[in-house]
Structures are given as structure tokens and as C-alpha cells.
C-alpha positions as CSV (number, residue, x, y, z in Angstrom):
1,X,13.2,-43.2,0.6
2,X,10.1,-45.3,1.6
3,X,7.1,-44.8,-0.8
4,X,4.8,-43.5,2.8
5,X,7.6,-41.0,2.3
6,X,7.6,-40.3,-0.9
7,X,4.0,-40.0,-0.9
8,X,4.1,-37.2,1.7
9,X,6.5,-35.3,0.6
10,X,4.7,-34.9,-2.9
11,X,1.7,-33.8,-0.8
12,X,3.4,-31.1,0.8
13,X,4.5,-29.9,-3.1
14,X,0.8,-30.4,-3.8
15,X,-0.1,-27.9,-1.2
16,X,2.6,-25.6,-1.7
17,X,1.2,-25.4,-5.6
18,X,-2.5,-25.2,-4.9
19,X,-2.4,-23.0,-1.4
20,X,0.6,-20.8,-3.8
21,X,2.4,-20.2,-0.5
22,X,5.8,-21.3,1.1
23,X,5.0,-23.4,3.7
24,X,7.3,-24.6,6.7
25,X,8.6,-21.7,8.6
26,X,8.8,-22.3,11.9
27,X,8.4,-19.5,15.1
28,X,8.3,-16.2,12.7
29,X,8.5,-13.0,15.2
30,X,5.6,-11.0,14.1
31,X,6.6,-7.6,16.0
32,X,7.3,-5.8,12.4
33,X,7.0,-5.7,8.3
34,X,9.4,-5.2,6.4
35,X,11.8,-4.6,9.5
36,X,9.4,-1.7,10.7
37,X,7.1,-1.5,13.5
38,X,4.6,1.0,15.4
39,X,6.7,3.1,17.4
40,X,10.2,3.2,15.3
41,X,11.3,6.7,15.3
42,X,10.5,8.6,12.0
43,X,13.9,9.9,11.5
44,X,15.4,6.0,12.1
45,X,12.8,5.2,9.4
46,X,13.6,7.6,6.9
47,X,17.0,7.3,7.2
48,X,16.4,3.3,6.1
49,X,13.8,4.2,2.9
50,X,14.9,7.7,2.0
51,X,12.7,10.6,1.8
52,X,8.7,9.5,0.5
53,X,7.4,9.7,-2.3
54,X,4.4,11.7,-1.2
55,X,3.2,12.7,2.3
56,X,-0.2,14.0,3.4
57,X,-1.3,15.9,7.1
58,X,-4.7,14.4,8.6
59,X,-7.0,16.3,10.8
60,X,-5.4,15.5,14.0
61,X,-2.0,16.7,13.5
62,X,-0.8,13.3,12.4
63,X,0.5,12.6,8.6
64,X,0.2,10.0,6.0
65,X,3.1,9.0,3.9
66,X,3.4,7.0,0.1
67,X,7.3,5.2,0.4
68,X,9.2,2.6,-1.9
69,X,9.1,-1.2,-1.2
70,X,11.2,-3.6,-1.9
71,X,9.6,-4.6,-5.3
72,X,7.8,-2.0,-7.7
73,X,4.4,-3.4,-7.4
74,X,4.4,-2.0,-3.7
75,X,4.3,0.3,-1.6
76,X,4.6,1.0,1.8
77,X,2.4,3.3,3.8
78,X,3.3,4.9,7.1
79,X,1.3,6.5,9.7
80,X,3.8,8.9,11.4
81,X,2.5,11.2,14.7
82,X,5.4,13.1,17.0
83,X,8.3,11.8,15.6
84,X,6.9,7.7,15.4
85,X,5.6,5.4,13.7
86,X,1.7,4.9,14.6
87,X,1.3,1.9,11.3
88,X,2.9,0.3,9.1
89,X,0.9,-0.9,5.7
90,X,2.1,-2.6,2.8
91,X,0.0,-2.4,-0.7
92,X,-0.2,-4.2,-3.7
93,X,-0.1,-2.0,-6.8
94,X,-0.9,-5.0,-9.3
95,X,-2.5,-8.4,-9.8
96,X,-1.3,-11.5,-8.3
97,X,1.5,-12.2,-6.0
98,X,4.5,-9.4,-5.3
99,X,7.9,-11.2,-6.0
100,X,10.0,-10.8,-2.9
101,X,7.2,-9.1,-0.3
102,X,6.2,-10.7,2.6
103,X,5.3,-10.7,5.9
104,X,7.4,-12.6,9.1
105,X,4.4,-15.6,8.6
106,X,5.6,-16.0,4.6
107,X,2.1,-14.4,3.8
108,X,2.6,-12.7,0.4
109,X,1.5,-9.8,-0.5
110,X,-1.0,-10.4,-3.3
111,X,-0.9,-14.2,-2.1
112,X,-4.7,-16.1,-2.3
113,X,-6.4,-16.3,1.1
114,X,-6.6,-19.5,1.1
115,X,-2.9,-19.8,2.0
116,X,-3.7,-17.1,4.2
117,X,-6.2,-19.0,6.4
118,X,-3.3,-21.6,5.9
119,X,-0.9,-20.0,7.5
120,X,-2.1,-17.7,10.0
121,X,-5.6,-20.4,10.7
122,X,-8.7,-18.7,11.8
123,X,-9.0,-14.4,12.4
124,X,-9.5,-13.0,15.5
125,X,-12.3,-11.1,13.1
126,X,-13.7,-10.4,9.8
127,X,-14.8,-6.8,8.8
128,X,-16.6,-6.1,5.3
129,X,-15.4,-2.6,4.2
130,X,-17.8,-2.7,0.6
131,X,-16.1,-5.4,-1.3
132,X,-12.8,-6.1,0.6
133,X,-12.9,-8.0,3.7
134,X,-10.5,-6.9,6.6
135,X,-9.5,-10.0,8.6
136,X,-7.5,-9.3,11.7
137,X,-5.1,-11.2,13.9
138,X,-3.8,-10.3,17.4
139,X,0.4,-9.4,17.5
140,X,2.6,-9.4,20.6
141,X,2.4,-6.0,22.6
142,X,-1.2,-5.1,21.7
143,X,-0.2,-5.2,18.3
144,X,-2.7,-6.0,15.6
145,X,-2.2,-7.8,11.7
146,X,-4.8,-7.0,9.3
147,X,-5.0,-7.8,6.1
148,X,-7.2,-6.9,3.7
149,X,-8.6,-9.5,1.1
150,X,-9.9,-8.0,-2.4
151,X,-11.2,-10.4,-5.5
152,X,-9.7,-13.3,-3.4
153,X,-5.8,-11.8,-2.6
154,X,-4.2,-10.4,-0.2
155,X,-4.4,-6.7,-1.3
156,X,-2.8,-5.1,1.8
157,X,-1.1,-6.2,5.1
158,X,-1.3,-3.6,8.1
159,X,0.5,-3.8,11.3
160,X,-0.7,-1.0,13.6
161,X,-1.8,-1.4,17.9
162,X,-5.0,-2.0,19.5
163,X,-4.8,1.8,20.6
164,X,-4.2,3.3,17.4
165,X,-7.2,1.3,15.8
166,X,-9.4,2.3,18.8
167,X,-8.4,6.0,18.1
168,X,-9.5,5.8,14.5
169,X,-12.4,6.0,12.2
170,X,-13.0,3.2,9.7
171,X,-10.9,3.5,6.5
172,X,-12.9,4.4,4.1
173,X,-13.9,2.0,1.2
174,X,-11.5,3.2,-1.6
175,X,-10.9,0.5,-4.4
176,X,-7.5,1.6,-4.6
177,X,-6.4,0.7,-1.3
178,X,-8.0,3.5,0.9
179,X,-5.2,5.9,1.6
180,X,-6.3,8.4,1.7
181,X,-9.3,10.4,3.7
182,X,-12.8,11.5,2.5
183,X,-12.3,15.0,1.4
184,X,-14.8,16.2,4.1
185,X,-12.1,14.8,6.8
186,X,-9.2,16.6,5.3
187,X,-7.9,19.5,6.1
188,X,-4.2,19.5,4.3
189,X,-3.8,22.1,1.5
190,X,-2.3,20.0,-0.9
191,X,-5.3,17.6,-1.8
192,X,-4.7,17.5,-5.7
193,X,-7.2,20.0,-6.6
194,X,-5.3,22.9,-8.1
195,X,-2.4,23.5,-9.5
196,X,-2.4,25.7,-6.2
197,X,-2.9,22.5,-4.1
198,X,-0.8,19.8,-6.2
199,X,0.2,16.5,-4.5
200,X,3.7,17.1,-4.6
201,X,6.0,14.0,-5.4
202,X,9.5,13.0,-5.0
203,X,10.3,10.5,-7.5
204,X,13.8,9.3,-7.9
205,X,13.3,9.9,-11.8
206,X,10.0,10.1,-14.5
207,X,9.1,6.2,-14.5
208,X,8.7,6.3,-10.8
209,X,6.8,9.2,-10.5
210,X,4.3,7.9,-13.8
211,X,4.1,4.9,-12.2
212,X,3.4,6.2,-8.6
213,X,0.7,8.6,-9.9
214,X,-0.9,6.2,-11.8
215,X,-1.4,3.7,-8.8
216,X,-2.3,7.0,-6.3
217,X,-5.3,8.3,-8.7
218,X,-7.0,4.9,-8.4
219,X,-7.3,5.5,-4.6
220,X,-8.8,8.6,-4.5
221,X,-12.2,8.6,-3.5
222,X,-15.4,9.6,-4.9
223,X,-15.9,6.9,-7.6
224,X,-17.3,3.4,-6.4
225,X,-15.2,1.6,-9.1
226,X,-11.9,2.8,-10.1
227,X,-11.1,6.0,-11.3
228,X,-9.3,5.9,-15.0
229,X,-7.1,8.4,-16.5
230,X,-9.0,9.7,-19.6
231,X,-6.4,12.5,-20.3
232,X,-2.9,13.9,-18.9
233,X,-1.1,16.6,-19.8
234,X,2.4,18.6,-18.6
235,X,1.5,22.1,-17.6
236,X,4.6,24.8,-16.8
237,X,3.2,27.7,-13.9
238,X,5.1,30.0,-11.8
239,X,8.2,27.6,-12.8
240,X,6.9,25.0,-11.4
241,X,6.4,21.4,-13.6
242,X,2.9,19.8,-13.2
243,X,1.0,16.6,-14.7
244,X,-2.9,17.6,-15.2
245,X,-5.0,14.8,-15.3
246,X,-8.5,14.0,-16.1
247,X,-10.3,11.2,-14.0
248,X,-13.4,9.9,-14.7
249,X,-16.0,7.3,-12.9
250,X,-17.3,4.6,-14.9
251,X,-19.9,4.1,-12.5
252,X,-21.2,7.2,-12.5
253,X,-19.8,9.3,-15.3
254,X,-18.3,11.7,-13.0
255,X,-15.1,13.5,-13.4
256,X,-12.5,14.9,-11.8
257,X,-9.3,16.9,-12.3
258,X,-5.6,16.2,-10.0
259,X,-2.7,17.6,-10.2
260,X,0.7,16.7,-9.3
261,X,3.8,18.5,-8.5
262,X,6.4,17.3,-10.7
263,X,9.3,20.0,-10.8
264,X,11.4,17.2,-8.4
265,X,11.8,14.8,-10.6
266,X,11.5,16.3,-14.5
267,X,13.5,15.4,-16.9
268,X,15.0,13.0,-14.6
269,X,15.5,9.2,-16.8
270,X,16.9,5.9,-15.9
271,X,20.0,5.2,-17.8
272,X,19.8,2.2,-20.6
273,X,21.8,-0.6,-19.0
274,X,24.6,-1.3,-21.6
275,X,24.4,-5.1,-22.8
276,X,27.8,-6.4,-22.9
């Protein structure tokens, strides 16, 4: 190889390290995430994750629903109405880049934005929802991409219409990741109040239920920062399994009690995997 050559190709591993994104993929069809798309039947969709983890109704008759991803770090959020798909959002649920998740245009999920701006170029627009920026790209179909940057990473990636985003109100800022509705614009019974009203999960076992609860309380809204879990505790009613949990706001000193529905999954463990 020529040393011109050799030169370029160590830039392109220069870029690849400093933008931390694959780079190179050529004609990506950007008509779904993670194989689903606005307008997939619900039952198609279940059928390929399995039944959510936690599903919520919205004032309009539509419903909100918490399913697995491919890597634990994830999730993937659906917005379901008459039988279909109306969005389709991926979340992280840590820090830094989500092994394995991505989008058709090799954006990462939890990737830096500047390899977003490097591989999607300049946003259609830019939208400041408190401190994460929204920054949206047009799709084929009237289809839209947003993605939502937080303390410089790609927190989210959202692919939803131009109608559906016309039809709704600005998500809420939520430092979680803004699943959920203010409670003044919710009218579903089970909103984590009560015992009476506990979010009710369906974990596969007790690590991915803890694990799932501990990412959902952090969404919930009400506290500007991030709520933290200052106490938990199993309660047994009407033979039914709850965890109790006490939130409180370090910005404010407020607190709050949730409960979750539990009975699904308890007592349910992972088997130790036998080293040979």
C-alpha cells in the first residue's frame, strides 16, 4: 500500500475513535427501529417481543407500553392506538453507548452527537425540552427520526409520523426519559399511587423486574432532577405481592410513594449458569 494510502486509511480509524461511531454504511432504509415501524400491527408486534413489561392508557384512548430490547440497558417504548403502532422509541437506561443497539444509520443508542451530526449531517430542527435537545430528521412516508441528546449522548431515538407528532402535546421534560404523562393529563387507574393503583409488571423473573423499576421511578415526574429511591420494601395485600418505595427530590426535598404490582414475577430467579 502507498503511504497517501496508508495515511488515509489511519484517518478514517482516527475518526472512527474520536467520532466513537461505525462509519461506512452505505444506503441504510430508515422506514423502522429495531425492525419496527408506525403502523405494524400490535398483535404482529407482540408476537415478536412477547408481552410488555408495563403498559399504561392515555387520555385519548391510546396506550403507552415499557418492552425488552435487545441489550439490558434498553428499552423500547411503543405507542399503540386501534390495533397499530403510532411510535416506536428506543431508551437508554445507562451511561455511554448500548452494546448492540442501533438505528438503520449506525447511530448508537447512547452514542456522542458528534457522531450523530456525523452521520445523519445537519437536523431538519432543534427543540430544547429543559436540558435535552430534541433534534429531528425527516423519514420516507412522512415519517420523522428524533433523537434526543442529554449531557452530550444520544439518550433516545424516536421514529413516529409527521401526523402523530402534529396530534400530540410536547413530551414533557422528565429526566428519565419522559414516558410518561403529567399526572394532570392522565386518566389511567393504575398510576403508582396505591397499592389500589400499582403499576403492574411483567417481568420474566426478580432481576428484570428490580431492574425495570429502578429505571421507571427515575421518569416519573414531579422532581426537576432525578428521583432516588430512599427506601423499598415487599408488602403482601389481598394476596397480591407489592414493592413500596419511597422517592424523594433532591431538588426540592419532596417525596413521594409508588407502588408496583409484583405477584407476576415473585420468587421467580435466573438459574446460576454451571461453569464447566
Amino acid at each position: 500500500m502507498s503511504y497517501l494510502g496508508t495515511l488515509c486509511l489511519a484517518c478514517i480509524v482516527v475518526a472512527n475513535v474520536i467520532v466513537g461511531f461505525p462509519l461506512g454504511k452505505a444506503s441504510p432504509k430508515p422506514d423502522s427501529l429495531l425492525g419496527l415501524a408506525p403502523g405494524n400491527k400490535l398483535a404482529d408486534v407482540r408476537r415478536k417481543l412477547g408481552d410488555p413489561l408495563l403498559v399504561r392508557s392515555l387520555p385519548d384512548g391510546s396506550h403507552v407500553s415499557w418492552n425488552r430490547a435487545p441489550a439490558q440497558d434498553a428499552y423500547i417504548m411503543l405507542g399503540e392506538r386501534d390495533g397499530l403502532i403510532s411510535y416506536v422509541r428506543l431508551i437508554s437506561a445507562s451511561v455511554g453507548p448500548v452494546e448492540g443497539v442501533s438505528d438503520p444509520f449506525d447511530v448508537p443508542l447512547g452514542g456522542n452527537q458528534l457522531g450523530l451530526r456525523t452521520l445523519r449531517g445537519k437536523p431538519q430542527s432543534v427543540t430544547n425540552v429543559g436540558s435535552d435537545q430534541i433534534r429531528a430528521y425527516p423519514g420516507d412516508d412522512g415519517q420523522r427520526w428524533l433523537y434526543t441528546i442529554r449531557a452530550d449522548e444520544v439518550h433516545a431515538i424516536m421514529l413516529t409520523t409527521a401526523d402523530q407528532l402534529a396530534a400530540e402535546n410536547p413530551m414533557p421534560n422528565t429526566p428519565g426519559g419522559a414516558p410518561t404523562l403529567p399526572p394532570s393529563k392522565m386518566i389511567d387507574a393504575r398510576d403508582g399511587t396505591t397499592s389500589d393503583r400499582a403499576f403492574i409488571l411483567h417481568a420474566s423473573d426478580e432481576d428484570e423486574g428490580t431492574r425495570f423499576e429502578q429505571f421507571f421511578v427515575k421518569t416519573l415526574p414531579g422532581c426537576g432532577q432525578i428521583w432516588s429511591i430512599d427506601q423499598h420494601a415487599r408488602v403482601l395485600e389481598r394476596k397480591r405481592h407489592f414493592e413500596k418505595m419511597e422517592l424523594a427530590c433532591g431538588e426540592t426535598g419532596t417525596t413521594r410513594l409508588v407502588f408496583f404490582d409484583i405477584t407476576s414475577f415473585i420468587g421467580k430467579v435466573v438459574p446460576p449458569t454451571e461453569i464447566p
